[in-house]
N, C-alpha and C positions, 0 to 999 in steps of 0.2 A: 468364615463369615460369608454371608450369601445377601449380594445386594441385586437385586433386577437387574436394575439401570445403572452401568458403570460410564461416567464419563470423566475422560483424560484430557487436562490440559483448561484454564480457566482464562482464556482471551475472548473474544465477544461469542466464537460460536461453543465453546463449553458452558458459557453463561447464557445464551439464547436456549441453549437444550434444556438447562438447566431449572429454567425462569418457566418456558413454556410447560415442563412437567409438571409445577405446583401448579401453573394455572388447570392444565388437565386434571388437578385435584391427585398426582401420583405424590407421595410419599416416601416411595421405596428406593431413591437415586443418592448419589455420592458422587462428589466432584474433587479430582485427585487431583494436587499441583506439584510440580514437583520444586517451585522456588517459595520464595517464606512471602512472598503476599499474589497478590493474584490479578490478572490484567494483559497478560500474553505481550503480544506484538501492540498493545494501544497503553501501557502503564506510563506514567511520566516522573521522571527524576527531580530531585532537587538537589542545587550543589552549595557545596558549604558557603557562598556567598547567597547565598537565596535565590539563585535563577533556578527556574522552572524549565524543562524538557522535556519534547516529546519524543518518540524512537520517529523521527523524523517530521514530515509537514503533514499532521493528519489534517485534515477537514472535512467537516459533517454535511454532507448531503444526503439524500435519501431517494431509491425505490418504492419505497413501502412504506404503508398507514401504518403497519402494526409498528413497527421501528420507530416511528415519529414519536406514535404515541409513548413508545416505551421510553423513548427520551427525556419526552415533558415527564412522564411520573417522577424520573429515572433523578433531574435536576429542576425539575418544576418551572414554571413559567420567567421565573430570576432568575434560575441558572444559567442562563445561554444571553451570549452576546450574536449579535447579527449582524454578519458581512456582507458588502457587493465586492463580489472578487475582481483584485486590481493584481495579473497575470503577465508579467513581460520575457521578455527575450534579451540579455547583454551579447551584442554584436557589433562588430568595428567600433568600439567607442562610446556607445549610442544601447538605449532602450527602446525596443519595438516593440508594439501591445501584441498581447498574445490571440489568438492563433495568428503563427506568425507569418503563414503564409497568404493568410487577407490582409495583410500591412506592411508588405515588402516596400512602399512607398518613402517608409524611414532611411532604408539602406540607402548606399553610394548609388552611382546613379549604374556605374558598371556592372556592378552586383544586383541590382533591381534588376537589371535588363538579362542580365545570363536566369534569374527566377521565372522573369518572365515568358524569355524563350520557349524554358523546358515545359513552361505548363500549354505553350501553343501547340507546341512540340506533341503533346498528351492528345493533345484535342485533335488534331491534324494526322495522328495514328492512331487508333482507337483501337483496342483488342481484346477479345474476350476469351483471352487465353488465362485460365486460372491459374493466380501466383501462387509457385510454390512456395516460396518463404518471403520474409517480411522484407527482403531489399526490393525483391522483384514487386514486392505489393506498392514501396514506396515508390521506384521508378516508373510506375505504371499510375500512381495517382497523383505525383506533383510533379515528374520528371525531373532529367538530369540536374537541372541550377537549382531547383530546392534542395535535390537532396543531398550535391557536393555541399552547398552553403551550410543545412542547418540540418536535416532531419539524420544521415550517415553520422555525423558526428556528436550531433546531441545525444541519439537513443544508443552510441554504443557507451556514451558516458552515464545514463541512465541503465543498460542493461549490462553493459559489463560482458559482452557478447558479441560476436560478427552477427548484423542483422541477419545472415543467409543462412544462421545457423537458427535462427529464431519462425514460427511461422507467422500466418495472414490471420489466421481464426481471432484471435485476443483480442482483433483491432475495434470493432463495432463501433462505443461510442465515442473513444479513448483519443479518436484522431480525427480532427475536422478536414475533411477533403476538398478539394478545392475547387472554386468556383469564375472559370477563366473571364468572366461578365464582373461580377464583385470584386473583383480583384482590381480588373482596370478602371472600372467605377472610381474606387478607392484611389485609383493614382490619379485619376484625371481631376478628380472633383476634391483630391485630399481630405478625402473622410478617413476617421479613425473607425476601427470593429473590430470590437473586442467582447461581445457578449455570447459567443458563443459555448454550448455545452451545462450539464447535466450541474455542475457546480457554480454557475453565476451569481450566483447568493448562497453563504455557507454560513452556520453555527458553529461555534467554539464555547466551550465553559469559562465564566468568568473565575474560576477560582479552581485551582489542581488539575489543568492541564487534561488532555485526553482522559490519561489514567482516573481523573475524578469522575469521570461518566460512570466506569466499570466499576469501582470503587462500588460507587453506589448501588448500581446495578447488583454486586456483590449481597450489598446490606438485604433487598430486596427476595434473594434467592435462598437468603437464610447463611448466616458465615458457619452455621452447624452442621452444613451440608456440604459445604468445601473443607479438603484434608488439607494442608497445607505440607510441604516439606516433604513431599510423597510422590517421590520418583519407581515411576516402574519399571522394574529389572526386566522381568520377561510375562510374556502370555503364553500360559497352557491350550492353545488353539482347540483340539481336540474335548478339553475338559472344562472348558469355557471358565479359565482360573487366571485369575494374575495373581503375579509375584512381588512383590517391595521389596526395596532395598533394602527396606527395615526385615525383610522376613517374614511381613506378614501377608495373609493371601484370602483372597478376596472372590468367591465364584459369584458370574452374571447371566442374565441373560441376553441384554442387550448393553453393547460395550460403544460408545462413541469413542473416537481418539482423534482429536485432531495435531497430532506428533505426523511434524515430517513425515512424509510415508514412506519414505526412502529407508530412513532411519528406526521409526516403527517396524517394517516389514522385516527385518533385522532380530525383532524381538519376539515374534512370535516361532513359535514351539510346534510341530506339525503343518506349517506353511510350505507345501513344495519348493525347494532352492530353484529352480529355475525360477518362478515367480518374485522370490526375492532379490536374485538376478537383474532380472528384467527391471525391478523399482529401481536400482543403484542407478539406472542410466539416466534418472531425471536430474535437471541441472537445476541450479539456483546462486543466485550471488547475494552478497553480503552487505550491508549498508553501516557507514560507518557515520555516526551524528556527532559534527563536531560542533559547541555551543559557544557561543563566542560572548560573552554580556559584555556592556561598556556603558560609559560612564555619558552624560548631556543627553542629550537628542538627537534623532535622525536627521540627517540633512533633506532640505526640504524636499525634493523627489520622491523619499524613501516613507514619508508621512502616511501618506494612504494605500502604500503599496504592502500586497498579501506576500506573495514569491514570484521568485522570477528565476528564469532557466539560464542556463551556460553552455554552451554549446564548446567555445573554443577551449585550445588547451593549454591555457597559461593556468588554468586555476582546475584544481582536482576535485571539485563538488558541481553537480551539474545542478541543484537546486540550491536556492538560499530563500529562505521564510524572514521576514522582519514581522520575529516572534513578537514581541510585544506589543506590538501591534494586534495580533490578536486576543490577547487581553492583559487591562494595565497591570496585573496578578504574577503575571508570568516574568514580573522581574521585582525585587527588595522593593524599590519605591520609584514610581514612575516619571514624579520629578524628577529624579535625578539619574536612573539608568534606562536603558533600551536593552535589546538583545537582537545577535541574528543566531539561526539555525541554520547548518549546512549539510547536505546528504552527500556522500561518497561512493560511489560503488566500487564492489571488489569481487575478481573472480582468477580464477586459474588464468585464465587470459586479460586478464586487465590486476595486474596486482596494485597493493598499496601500499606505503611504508607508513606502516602506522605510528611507530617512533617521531614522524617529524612530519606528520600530517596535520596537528595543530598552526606550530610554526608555516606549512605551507599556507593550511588557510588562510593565516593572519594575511599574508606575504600578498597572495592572490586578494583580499576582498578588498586591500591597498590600492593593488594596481586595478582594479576593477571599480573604483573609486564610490566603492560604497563605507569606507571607512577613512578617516582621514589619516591618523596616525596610531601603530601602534601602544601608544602610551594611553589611548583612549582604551581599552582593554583592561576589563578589572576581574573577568574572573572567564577561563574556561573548562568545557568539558568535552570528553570523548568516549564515548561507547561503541564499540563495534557490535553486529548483530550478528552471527556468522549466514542465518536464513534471514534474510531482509526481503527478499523478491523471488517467486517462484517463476520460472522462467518458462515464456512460452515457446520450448524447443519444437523443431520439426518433428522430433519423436516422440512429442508428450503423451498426445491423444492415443496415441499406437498401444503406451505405456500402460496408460491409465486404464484403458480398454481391456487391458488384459490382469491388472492388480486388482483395483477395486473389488470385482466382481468373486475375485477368489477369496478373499476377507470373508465372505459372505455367510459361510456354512460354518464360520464361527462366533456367527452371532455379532461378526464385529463391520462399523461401518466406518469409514474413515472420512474426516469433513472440515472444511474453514481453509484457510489462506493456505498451508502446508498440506492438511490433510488429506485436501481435495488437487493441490495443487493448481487450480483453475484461476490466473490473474484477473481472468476478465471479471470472475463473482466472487473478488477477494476484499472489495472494503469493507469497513465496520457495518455497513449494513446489512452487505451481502451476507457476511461472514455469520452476523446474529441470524441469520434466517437459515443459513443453512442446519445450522445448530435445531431452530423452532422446528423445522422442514422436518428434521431427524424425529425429533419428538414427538410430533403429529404421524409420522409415518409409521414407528414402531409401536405408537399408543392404538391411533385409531384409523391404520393403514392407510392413509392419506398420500395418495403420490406427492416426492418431493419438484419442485420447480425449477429452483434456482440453479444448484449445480448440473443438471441436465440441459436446460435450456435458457442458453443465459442472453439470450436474444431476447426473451421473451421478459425475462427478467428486467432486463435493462433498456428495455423500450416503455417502461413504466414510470421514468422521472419526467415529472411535469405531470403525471396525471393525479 
């Protein structure tokens, strides 16, 4: 069978490729999954008690018009509930609003003054020596007291990584730096600031969880056009051929995949092995979403709060969402339950015992006194993701520079959160454009934006 347009893997940028080729009026594409319904890295669970989950804390913000708009079709002007994000910090005891480095004024007073130090410290050595990886980027924009206190220890429980192993590029708009004026502002005059960054107000669907967006989005792109249960075995590179599991085989001309690239490069057939090589050295860690539902109400702190970060290490989830909070949906009946969500990370260097990583959470959200007592607990869940985070290594770019481009001369482009690898232009939105970007590019040779220049890309929230 001979289909043009083959695209692999049905998460927001298989379905952006997807979506955009009917609008280009193409016909001639097929969207291969290889699990039994379709939504990638954004689908959301239900557990035999009726709580609702997401493969962690997604939230909806946006780059781009096209994406907005494709939202509202997507769930219409009802579908979407509307947040002002309420973002903290659990440190000594205590909640700091987030960015946690314009609110050091919460801490002890010893701990304020070692933050403070380090960022005079910054100011008082100035250098324009470019950082090679992400500690030295940290030390060099908040100094030494932030980044003992909160940033070394938060982001290796968020990446599951030595930052020195990690680089500077990913950073842009992801980490608010800091401002040695605002800061003491803030401690003299005890103002709180907390609005900064590209997410200060976010969308959620009131009913089915992230995964209800794509769902839709699904219906949208035709579900005649998505294969379901259609894992591929290999690509004939040279003869422009995929394989199934099932046996059956499929020639294109222009092939999207957004499969791990690590793992993809693996499959294809006439792909130089040094090239293949060279993809095995990109890292990535694993997220593991532990779901906690429980029974009353949130205590009242926890009322209008979105998520909040963890830094220390009595507790093995460095985020927790009070999900139900983002819509009353997302739990059986809102009278009577709440829900938190909690993200784990996992890596060759940061392992997890996933056996009694429930019982830890419970243990940890205890002592971290956002739950009272384990008896309030009516139903959990855990999923492990094995790719949760592509990880922005010192070797990636080197990496990537030299894969991607050799995909090329088999018609095949690799894109989205794994495909492309690129955290910086890895959200739902990014992710759908890169997919649209492919579309546009291979229909009607439109240079792609997003995964190239993602500067440019992500200096476009707020406009």
């Amino acid at each position: 069978m001979h289909t043009k347009y083959v695209i692999i893997g049905s998460g927001p940028t298989g379905l952006g490729a997807a979506y955009r080729l009917n609008e280009l009026g193409v016909t001639d594409f097929v969207v291969l999954e290889k699990e039994n319904r379709i939504g990638g890295l954004s689908k959301s669970f239900v557990d035999e008690k009726g709580f609702t989950w997401d493969v962690g804390g997604h939230v909806q913000f946006s780059h781009y018009k096209y994406f907005d708009d494709l939202m509202l079709k997507a769930l219409g002007e009802d579908g979407w509930l509307k947040h002002q994000r309420e973002s903290w910090v659990w440190i000594e005891n205590r909640f700091v609003p987030y960015p946690f480095q314009n609110n050091i004024k919460y801490l002890t007073t010893d701990t304020m003054w070692k933050c403070l130090e380090g960022i005079i410290h910054v100011y008082k050595n100035p250098t324009n020596n470019k950082p090679k990886n992400f500690r030295e980027w940290i030390l060099q924009t908040f100094g030494p007291g932030l980044a003992e206190t909160f940033m070394f220890p938060y982001n290796f429980k968020v990446w599951a990584y030595p930052t020195e192993e990690m680089n500077a590029v990913w950073v842009g708009e992801r980490v608010a730096v800091t401002d040695l004026g605002r800061v003491t502002k803030n401690i003299l005059f005890d103002q709180d600031d907390f609005s900064w960054g590209p997410n200060s107000t976010f969308q959620f669907p009131k009913h089915g969880g992230t995964g209800g967006i794509w769902e839709s989005v699904g219906n949208l792109v035709g579900r005649d056009k998505i294969k379901l249960n259609a894992t591929v075995e290999k690509v004939v590179g040279p003869e422009k051929k995929i394989v199934l599991a099932s046996g059956e085989t499929i020639t294109y001309d222009h092939l999207l995949s957004t499969v791990p690239l690590d793992i993809f490069t693996r499959k294809i057939e006439g792909l130089d092995a040094q090239i293949v090589e060279t993809a095995q050295g990109l890292k990535h860690s694993s997220t593991n979403v532990v779901g906690i539902g429980l029974k009353g109400k949130p205590k009242k702190s926890l009322e209008t709060m979105c998520w909040m970060y963890f830094p220390e290490s009595n507790s093995p989830y460095y985020r927790v969402t009070v999900f139900s909070n983002y819509s009353p949906n997302n739990v059986p009946d809102s009278e009577q339950f709440w829900s938190l969500m909690t993200e784990t990370s996992e890596s060759s260097a940061k392992p997890v015992n996933r056996e009694t990583l429930i019982a830890d959470t419970i243990k940890a959200l205890i002592e971290d006194q956002l739950i009272e007592s384990a008896d309030d607990v009516v139903s959990t869940f855990h999923k492990a993701f094995d790719y949760g985070y592509p990880t922005p290594s010192v070797e990636r770019d080197g990496i990537l520079k030299a894969v991607l481009p050799a995909l090329e001369p088999f018609g095949i482009k690799s894109r989205g959160r794994f495909g492309a690898w690129k955290y910086e232009v890895s959200n739902q939105d990014h992710s759908l454009m890169q997919g649209v970007e492919w579309a546009n590019r291979v229909v009607n040779d439109v240079p792609e934006l997003t995964l190239f220049f993602p500067e440019t890309a992500n200096a476009m929230w707020g406009k």
